[in-house]
PyMOL Python script that loads the backbone (N, CA, C, O; Angstrom):
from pymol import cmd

cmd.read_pdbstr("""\
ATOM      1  N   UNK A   1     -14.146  10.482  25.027  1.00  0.00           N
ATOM      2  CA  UNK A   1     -13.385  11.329  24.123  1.00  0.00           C
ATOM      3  C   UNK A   1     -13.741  10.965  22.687  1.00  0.00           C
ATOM      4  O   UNK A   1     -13.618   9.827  22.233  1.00  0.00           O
ATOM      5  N   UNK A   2     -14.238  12.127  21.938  1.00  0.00           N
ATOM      6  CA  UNK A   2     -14.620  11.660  20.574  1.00  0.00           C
ATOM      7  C   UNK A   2     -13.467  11.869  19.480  1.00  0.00           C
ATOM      8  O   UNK A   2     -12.931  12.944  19.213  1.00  0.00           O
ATOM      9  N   UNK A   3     -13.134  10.337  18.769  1.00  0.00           N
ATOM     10  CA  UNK A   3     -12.070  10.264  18.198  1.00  0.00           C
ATOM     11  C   UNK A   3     -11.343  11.697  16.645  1.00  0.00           C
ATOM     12  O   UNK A   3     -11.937  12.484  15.909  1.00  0.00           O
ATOM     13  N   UNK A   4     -10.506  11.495  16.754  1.00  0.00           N
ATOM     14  CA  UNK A   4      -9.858  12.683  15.931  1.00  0.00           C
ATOM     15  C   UNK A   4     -10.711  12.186  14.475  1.00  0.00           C
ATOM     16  O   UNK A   4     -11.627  12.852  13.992  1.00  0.00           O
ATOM     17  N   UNK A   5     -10.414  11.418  14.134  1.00  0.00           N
ATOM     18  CA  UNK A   5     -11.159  10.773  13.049  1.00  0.00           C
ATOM     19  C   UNK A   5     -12.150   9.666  12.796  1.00  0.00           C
ATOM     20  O   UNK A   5     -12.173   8.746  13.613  1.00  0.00           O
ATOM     21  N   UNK A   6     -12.774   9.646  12.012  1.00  0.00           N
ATOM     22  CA  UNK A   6     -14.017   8.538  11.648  1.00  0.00           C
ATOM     23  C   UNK A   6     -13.889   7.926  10.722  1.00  0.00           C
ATOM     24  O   UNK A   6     -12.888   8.349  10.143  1.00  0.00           O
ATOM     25  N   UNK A   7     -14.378   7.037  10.133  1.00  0.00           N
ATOM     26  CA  UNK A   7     -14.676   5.751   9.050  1.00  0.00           C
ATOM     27  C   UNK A   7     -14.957   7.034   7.963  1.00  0.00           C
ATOM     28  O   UNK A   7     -15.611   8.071   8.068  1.00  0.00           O
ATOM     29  N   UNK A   8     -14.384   6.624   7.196  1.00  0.00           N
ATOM     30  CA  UNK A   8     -15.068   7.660   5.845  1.00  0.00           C
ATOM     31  C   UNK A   8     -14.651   9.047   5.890  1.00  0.00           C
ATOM     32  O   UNK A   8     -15.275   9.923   5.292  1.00  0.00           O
ATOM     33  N   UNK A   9     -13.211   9.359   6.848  1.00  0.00           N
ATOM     34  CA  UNK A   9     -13.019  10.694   6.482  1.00  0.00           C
ATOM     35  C   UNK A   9     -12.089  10.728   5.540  1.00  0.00           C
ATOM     36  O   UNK A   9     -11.544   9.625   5.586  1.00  0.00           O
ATOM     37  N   UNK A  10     -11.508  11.491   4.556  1.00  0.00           N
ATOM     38  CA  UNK A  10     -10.827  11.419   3.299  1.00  0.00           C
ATOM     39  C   UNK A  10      -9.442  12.574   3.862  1.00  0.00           C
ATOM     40  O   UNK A  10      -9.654  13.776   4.020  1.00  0.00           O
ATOM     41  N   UNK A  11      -8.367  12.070   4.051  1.00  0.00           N
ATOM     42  CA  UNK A  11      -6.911  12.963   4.182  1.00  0.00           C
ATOM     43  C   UNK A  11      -6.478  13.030   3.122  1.00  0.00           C
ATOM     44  O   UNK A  11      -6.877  12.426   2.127  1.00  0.00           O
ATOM     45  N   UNK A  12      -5.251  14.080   3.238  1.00  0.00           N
ATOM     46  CA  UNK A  12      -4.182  14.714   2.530  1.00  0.00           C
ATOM     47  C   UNK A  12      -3.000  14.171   3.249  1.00  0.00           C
ATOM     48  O   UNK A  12      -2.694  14.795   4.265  1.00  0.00           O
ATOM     49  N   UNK A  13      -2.203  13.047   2.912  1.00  0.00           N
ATOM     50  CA  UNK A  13      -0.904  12.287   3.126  1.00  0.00           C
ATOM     51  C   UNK A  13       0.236  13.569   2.105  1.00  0.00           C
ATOM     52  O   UNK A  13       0.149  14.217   1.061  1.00  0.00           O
ATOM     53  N   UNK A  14       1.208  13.359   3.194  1.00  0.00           N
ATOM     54  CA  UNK A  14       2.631  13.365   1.757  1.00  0.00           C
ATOM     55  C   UNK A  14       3.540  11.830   2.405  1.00  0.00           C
ATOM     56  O   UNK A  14       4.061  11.765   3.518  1.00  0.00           O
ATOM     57  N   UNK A  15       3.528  10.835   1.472  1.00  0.00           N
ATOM     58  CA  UNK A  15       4.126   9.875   1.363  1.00  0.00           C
ATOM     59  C   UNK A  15       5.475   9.951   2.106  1.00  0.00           C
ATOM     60  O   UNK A  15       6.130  10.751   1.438  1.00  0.00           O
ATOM     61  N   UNK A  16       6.110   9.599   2.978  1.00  0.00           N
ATOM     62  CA  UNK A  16       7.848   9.266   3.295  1.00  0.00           C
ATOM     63  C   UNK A  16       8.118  10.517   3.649  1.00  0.00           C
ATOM     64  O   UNK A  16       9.313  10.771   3.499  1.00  0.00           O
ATOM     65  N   UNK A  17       7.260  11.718   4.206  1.00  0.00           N
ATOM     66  CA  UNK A  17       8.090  12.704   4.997  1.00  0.00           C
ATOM     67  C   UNK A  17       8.122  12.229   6.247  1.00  0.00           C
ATOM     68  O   UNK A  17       7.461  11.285   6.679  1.00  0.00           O
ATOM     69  N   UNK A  18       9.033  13.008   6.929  1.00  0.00           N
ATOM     70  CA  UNK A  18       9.556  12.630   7.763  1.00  0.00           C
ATOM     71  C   UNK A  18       8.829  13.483   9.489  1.00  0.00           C
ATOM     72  O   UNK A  18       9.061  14.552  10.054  1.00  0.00           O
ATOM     73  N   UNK A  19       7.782  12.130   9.825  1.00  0.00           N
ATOM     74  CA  UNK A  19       7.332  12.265  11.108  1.00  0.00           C
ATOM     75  C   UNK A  19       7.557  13.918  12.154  1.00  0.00           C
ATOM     76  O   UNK A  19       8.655  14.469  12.233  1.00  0.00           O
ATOM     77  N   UNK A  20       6.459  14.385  12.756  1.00  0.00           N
ATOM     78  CA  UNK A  20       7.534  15.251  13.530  1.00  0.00           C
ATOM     79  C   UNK A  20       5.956  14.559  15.004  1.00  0.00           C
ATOM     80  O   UNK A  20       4.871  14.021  14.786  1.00  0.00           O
ATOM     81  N   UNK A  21       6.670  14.974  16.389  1.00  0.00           N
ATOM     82  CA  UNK A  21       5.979  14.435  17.414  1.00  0.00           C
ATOM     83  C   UNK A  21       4.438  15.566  17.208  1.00  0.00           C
ATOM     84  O   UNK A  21       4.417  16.720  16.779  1.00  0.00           O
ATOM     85  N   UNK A  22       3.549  14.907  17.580  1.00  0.00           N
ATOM     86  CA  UNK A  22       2.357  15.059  17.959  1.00  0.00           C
ATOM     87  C   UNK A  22       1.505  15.647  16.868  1.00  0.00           C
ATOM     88  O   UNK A  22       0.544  16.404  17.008  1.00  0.00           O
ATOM     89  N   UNK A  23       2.133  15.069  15.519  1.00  0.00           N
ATOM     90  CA  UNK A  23       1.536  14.593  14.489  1.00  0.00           C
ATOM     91  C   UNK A  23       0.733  13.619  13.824  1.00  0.00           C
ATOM     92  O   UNK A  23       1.314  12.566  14.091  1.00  0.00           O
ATOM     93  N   UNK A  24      -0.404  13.300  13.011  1.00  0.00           N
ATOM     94  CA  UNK A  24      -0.840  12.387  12.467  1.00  0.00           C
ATOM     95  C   UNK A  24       0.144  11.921  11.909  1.00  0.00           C
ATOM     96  O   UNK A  24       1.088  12.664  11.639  1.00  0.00           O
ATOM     97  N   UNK A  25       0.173  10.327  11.539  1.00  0.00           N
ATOM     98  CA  UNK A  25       1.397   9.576  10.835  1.00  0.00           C
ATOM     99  C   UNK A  25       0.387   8.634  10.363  1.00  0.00           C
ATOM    100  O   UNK A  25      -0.595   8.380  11.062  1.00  0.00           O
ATOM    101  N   UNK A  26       0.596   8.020   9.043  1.00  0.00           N
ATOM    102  CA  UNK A  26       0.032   6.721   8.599  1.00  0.00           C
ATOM    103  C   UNK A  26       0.765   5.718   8.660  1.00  0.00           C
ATOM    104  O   UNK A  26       1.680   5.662   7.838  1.00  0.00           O
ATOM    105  N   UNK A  27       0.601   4.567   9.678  1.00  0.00           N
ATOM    106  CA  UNK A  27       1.720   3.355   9.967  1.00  0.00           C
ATOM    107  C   UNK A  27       1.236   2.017   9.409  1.00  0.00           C
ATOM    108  O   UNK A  27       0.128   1.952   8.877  1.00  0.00           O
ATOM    109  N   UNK A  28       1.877   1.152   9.492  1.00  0.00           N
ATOM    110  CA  UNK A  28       1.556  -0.210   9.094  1.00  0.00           C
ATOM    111  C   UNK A  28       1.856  -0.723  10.490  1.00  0.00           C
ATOM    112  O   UNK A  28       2.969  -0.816  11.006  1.00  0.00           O
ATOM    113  N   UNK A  29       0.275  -1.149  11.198  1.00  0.00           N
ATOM    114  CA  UNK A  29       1.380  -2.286  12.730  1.00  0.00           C
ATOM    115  C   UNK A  29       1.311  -3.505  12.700  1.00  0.00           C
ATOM    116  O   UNK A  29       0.340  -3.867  12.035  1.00  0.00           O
ATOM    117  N   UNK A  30       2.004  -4.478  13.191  1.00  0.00           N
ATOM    118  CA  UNK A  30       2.069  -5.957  12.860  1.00  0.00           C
ATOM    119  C   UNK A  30       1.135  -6.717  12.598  1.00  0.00           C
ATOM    120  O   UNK A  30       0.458  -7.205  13.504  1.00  0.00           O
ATOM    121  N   UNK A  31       0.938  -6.939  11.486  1.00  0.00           N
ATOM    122  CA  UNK A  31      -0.540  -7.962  11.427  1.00  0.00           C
ATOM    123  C   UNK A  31      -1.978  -7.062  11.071  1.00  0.00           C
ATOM    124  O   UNK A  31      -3.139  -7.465  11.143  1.00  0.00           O
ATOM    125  N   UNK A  32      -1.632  -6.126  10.789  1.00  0.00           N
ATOM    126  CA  UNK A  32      -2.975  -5.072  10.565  1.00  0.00           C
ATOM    127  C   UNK A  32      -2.746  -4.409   9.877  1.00  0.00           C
ATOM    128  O   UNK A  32      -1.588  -4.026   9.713  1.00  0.00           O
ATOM    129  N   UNK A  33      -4.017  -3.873   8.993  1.00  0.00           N
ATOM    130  CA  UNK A  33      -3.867  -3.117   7.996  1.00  0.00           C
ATOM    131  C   UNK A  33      -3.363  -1.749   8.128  1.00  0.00           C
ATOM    132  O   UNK A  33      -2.885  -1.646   9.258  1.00  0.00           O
ATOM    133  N   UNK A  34      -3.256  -0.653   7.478  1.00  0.00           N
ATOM    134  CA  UNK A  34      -2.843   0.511   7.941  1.00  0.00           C
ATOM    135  C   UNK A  34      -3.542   1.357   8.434  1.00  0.00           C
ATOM    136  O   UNK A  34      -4.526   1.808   7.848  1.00  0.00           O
ATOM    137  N   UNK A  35      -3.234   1.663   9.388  1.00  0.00           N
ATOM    138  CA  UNK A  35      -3.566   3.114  10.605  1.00  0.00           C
ATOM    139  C   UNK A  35      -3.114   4.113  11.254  1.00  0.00           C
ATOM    140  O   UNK A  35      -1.986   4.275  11.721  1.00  0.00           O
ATOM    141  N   UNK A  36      -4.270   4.979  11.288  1.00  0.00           N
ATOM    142  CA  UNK A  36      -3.559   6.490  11.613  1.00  0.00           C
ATOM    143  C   UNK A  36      -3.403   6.386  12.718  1.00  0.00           C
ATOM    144  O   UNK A  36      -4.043   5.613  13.431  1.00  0.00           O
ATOM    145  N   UNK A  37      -2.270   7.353  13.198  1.00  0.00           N
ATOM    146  CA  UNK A  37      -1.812   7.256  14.937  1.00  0.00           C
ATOM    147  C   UNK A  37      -1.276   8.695  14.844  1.00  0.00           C
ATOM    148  O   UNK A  37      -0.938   9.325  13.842  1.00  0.00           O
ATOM    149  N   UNK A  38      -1.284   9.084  16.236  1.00  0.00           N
ATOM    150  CA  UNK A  38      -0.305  10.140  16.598  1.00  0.00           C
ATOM    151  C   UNK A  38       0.850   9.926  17.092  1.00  0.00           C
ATOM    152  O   UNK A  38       1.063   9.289  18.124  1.00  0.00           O
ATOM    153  N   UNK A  39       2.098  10.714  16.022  1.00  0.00           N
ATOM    154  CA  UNK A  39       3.509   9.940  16.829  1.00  0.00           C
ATOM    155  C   UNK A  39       3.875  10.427  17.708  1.00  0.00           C
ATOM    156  O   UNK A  39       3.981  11.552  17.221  1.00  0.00           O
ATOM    157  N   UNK A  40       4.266  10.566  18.936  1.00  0.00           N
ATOM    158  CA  UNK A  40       4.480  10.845  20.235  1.00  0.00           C
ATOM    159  C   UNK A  40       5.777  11.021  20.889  1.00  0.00           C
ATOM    160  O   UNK A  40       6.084  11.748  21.834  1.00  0.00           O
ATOM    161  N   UNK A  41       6.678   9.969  19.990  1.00  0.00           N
ATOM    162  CA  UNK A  41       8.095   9.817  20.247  1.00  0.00           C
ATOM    163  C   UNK A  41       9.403   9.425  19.263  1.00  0.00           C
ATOM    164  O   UNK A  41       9.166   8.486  18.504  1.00  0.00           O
ATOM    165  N   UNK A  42      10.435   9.873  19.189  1.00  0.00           N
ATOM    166  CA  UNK A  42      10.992   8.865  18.177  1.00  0.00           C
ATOM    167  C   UNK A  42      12.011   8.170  19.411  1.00  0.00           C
ATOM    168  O   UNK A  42      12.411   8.866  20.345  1.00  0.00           O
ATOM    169  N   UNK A  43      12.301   6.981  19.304  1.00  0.00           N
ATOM    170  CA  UNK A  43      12.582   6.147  19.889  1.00  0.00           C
ATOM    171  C   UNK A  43      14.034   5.382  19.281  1.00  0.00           C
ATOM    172  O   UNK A  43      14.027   5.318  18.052  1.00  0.00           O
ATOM    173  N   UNK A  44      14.972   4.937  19.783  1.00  0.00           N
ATOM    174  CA  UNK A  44      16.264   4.232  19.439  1.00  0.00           C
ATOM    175  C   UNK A  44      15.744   3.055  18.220  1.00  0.00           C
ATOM    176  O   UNK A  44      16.229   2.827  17.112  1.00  0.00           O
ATOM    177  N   UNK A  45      14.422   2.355  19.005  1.00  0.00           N
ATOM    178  CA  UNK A  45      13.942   1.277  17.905  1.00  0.00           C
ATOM    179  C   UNK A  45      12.773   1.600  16.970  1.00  0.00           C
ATOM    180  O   UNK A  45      12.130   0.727  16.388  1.00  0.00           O
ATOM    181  N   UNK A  46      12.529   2.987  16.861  1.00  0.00           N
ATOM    182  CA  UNK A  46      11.533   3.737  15.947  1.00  0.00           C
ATOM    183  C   UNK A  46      10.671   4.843  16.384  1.00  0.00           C
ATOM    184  O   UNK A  46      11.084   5.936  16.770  1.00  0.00           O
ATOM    185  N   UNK A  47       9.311   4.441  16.287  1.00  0.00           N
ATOM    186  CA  UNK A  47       8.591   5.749  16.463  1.00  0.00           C
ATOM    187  C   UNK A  47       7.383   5.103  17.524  1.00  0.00           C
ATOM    188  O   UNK A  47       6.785   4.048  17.315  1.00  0.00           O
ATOM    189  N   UNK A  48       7.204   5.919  18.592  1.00  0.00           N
ATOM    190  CA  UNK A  48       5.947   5.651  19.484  1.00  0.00           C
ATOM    191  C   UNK A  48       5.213   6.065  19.368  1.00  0.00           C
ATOM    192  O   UNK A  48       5.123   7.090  20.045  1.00  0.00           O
ATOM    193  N   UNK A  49       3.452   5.583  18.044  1.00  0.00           N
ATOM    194  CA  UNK A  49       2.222   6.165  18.420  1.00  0.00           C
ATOM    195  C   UNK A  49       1.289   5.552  19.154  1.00  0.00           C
ATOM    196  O   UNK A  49       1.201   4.351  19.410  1.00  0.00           O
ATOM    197  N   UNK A  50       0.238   6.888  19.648  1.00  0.00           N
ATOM    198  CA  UNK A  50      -0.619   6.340  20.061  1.00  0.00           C
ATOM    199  C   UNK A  50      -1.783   6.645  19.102  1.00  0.00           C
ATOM    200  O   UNK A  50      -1.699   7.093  17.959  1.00  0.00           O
ATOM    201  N   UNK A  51      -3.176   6.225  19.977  1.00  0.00           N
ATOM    202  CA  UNK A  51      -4.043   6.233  19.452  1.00  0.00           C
ATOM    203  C   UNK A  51      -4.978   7.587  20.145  1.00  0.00           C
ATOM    204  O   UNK A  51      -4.930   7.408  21.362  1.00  0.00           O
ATOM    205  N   UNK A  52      -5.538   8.451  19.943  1.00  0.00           N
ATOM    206  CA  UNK A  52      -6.249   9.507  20.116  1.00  0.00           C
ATOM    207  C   UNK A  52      -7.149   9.176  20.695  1.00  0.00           C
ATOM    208  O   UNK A  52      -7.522   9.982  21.547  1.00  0.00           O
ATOM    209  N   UNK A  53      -8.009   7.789  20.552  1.00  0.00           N
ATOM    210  CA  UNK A  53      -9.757   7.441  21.369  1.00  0.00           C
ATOM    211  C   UNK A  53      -9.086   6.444  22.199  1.00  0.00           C
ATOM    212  O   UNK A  53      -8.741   5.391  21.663  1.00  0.00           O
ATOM    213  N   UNK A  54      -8.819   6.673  23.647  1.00  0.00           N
ATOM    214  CA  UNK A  54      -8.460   5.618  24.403  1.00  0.00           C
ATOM    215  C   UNK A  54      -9.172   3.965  24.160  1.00  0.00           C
ATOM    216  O   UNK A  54      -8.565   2.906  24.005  1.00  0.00           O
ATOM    217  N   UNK A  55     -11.013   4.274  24.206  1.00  0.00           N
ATOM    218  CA  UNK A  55     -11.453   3.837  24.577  1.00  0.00           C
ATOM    219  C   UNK A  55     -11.472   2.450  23.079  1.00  0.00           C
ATOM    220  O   UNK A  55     -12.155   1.430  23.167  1.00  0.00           O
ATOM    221  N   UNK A  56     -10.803   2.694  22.160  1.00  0.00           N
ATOM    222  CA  UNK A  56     -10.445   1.436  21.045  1.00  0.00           C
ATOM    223  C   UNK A  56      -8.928   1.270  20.737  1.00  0.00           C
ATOM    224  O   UNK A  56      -7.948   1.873  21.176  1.00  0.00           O
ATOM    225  N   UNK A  57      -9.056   0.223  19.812  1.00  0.00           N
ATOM    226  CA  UNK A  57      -7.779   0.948  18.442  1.00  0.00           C
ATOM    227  C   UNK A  57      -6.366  -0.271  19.095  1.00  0.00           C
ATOM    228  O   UNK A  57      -6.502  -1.190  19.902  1.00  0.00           O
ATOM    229  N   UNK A  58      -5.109   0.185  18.385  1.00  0.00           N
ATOM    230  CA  UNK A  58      -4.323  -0.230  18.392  1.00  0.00           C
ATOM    231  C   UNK A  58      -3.207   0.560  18.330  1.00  0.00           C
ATOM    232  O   UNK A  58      -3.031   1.275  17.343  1.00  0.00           O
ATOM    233  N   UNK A  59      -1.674   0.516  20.114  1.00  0.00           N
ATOM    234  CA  UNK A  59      -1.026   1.306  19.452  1.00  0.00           C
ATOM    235  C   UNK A  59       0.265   0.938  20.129  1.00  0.00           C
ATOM    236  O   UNK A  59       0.360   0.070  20.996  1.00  0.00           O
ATOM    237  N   UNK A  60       1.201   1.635  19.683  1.00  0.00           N
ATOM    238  CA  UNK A  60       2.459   1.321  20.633  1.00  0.00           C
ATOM    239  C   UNK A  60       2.701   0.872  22.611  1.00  0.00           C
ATOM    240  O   UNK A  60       3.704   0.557  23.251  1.00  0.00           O
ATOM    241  N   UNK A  61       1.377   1.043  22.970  1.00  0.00           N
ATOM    242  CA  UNK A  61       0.789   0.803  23.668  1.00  0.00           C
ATOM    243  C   UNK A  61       1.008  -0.967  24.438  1.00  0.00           C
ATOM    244  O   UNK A  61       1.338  -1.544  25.474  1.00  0.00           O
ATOM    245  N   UNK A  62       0.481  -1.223  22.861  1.00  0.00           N
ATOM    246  CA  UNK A  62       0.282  -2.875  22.751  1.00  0.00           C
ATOM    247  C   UNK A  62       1.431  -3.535  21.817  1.00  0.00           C
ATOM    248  O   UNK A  62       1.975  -4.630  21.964  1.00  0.00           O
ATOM    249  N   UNK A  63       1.587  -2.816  21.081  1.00  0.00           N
ATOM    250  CA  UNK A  63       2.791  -3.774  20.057  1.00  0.00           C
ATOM    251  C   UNK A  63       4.310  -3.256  20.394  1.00  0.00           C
ATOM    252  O   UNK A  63       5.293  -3.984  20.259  1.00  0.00           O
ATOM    253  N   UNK A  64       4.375  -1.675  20.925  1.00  0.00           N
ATOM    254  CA  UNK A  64       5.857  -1.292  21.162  1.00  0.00           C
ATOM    255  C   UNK A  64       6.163  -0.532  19.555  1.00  0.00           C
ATOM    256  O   UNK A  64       5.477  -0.812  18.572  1.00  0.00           O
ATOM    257  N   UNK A  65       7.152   0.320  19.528  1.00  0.00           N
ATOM    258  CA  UNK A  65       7.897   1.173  18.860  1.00  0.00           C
ATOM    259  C   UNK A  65       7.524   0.652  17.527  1.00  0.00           C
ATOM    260  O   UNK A  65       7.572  -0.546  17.249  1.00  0.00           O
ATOM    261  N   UNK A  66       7.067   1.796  16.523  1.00  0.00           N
ATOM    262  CA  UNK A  66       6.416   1.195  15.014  1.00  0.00           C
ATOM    263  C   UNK A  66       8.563   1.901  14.478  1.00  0.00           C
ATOM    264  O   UNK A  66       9.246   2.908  14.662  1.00  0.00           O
ATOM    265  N   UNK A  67       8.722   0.425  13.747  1.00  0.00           N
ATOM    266  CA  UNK A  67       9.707   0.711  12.731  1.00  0.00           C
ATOM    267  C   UNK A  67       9.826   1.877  11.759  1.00  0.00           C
ATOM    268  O   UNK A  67       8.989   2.040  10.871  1.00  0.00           O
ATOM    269  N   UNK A  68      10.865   2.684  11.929  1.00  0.00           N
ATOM    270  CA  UNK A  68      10.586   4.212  11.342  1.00  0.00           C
ATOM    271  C   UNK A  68      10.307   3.272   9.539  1.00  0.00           C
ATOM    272  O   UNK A  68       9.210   3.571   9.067  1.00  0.00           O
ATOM    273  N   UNK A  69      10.953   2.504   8.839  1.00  0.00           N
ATOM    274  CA  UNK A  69      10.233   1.712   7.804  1.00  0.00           C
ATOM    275  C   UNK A  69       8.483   1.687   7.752  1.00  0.00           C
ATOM    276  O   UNK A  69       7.886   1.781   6.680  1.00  0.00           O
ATOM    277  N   UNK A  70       7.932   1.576   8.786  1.00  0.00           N
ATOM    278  CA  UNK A  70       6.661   0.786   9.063  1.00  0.00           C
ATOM    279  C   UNK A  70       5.564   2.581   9.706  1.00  0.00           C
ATOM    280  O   UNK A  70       4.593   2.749  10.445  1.00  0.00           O
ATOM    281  N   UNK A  71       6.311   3.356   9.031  1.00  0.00           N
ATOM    282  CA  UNK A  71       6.044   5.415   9.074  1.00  0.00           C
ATOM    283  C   UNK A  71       5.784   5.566   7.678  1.00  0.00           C
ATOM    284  O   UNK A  71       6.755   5.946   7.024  1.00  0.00           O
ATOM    285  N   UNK A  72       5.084   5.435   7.267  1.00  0.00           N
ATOM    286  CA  UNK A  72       4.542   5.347   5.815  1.00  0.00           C
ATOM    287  C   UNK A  72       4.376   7.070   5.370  1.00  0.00           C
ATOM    288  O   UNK A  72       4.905   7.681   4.442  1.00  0.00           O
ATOM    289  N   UNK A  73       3.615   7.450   6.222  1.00  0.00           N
ATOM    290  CA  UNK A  73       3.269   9.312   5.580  1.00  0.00           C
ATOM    291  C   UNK A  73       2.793  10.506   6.226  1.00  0.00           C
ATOM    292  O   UNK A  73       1.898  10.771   5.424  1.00  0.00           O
ATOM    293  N   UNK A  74       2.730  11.463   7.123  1.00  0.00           N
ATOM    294  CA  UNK A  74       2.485  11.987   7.670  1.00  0.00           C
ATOM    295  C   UNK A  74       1.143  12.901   7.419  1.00  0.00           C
ATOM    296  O   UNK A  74       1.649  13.942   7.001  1.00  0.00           O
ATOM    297  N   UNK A  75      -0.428  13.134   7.436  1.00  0.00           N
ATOM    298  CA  UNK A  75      -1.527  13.391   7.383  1.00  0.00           C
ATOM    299  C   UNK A  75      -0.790  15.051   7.812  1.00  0.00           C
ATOM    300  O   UNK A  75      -0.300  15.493   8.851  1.00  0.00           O
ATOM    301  N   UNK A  76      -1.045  15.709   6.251  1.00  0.00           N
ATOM    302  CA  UNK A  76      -1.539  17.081   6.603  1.00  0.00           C
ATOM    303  C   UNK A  76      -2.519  17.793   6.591  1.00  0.00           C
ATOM    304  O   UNK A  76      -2.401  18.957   6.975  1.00  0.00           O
ATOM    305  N   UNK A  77      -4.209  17.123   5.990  1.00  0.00           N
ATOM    306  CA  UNK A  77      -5.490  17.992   6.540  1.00  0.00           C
ATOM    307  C   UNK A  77      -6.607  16.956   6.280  1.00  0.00           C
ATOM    308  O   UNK A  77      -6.522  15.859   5.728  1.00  0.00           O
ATOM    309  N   UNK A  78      -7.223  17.319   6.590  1.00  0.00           N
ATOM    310  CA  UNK A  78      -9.058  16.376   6.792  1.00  0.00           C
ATOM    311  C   UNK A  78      -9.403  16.817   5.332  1.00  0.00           C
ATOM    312  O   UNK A  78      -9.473  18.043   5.419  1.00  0.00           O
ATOM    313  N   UNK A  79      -9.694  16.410   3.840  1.00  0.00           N
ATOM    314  CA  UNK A  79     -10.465  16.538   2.940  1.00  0.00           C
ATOM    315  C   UNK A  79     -11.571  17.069   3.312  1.00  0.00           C
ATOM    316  O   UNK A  79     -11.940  18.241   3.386  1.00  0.00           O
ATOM    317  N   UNK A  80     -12.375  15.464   3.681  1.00  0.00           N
ATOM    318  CA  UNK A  80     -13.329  15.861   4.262  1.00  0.00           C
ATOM    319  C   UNK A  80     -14.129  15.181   5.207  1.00  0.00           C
ATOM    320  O   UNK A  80     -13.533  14.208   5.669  1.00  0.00           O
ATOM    321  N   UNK A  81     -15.069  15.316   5.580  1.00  0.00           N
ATOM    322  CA  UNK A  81     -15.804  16.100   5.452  1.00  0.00           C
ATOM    323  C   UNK A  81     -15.263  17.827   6.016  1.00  0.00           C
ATOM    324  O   UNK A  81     -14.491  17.956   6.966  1.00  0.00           O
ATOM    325  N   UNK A  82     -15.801  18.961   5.282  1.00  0.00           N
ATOM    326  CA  UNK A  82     -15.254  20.008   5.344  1.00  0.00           C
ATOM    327  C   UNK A  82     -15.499  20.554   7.061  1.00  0.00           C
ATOM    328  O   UNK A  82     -14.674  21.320   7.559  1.00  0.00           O
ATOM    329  N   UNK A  83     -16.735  20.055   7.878  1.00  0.00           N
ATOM    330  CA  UNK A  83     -17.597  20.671   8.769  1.00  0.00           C
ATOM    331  C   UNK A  83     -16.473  20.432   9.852  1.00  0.00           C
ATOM    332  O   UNK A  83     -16.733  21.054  10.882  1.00  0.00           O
ATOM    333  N   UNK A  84     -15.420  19.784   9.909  1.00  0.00           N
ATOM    334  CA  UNK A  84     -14.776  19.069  11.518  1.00  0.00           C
ATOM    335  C   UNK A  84     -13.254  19.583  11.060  1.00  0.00           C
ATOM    336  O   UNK A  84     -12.647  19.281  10.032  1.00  0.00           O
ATOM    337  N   UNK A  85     -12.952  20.209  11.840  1.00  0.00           N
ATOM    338  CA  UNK A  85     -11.670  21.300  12.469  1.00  0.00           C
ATOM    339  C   UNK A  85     -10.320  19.870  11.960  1.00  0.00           C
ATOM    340  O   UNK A  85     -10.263  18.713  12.376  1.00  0.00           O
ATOM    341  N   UNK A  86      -9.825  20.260  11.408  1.00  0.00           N
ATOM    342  CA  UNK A  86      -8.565  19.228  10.870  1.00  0.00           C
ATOM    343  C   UNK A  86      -7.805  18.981  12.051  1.00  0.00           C
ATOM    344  O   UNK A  86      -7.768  19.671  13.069  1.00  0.00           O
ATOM    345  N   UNK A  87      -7.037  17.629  11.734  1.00  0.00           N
ATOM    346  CA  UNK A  87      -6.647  16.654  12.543  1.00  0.00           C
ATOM    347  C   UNK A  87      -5.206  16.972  13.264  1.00  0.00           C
ATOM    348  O   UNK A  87      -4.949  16.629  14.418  1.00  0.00           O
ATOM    349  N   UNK A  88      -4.212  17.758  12.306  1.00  0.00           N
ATOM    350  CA  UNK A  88      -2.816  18.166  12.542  1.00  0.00           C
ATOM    351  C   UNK A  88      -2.867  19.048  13.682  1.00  0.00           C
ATOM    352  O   UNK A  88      -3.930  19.611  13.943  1.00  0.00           O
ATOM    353  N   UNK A  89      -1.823  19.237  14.403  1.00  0.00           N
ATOM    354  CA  UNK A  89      -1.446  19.773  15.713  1.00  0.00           C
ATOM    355  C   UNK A  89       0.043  20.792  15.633  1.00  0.00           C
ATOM    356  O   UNK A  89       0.489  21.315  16.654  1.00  0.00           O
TER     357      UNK A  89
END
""", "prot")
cmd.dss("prot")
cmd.show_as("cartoon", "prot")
cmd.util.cbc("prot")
cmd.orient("prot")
């Protein structure tokens, strides 16, 4: 499965809106820098993403429910490169 996104693609964030399921989200997960995920769930103890390329990555999977705090911004389109069909659902 070839991943939703690549190294070097450039998004459109809006900062602190508010998640909706089977959306891009920009998270902070424990011990790692920040990464895009798809949120999947909202959960009693936050938000459940995963990761889109099974075959890497890091996701609720492995660490459990990202702190709706630790939901930084929700990705509304691919900059660029212009050629690859945007990421939102």
């Amino acid at each position: 499965m070839e991943p939703t996104l690549r190294d070097g693609d450039h998004l459109l964030v809006r900062w602190g809106m508010r998640p909706r399921p089977g959306r891009l989200v920009v998270v902070r997960l424990p011990g790692r820098p920040l990464s895009v995920k798809r949120a999947t769930m909202r959960t009693a103890d936050g938000w459940w993403v995963e990761r889109d390329n099974p075959a890497e990555g890091v996701d609720s999977w492995l660490v459990g429910p990202i702190g709706a705090d630790d939901v930084l911004a929700t990705v509304l389109l691919r900059l660029w490169p212009l050629r690859r069909q945007s990421p939102g659902r």
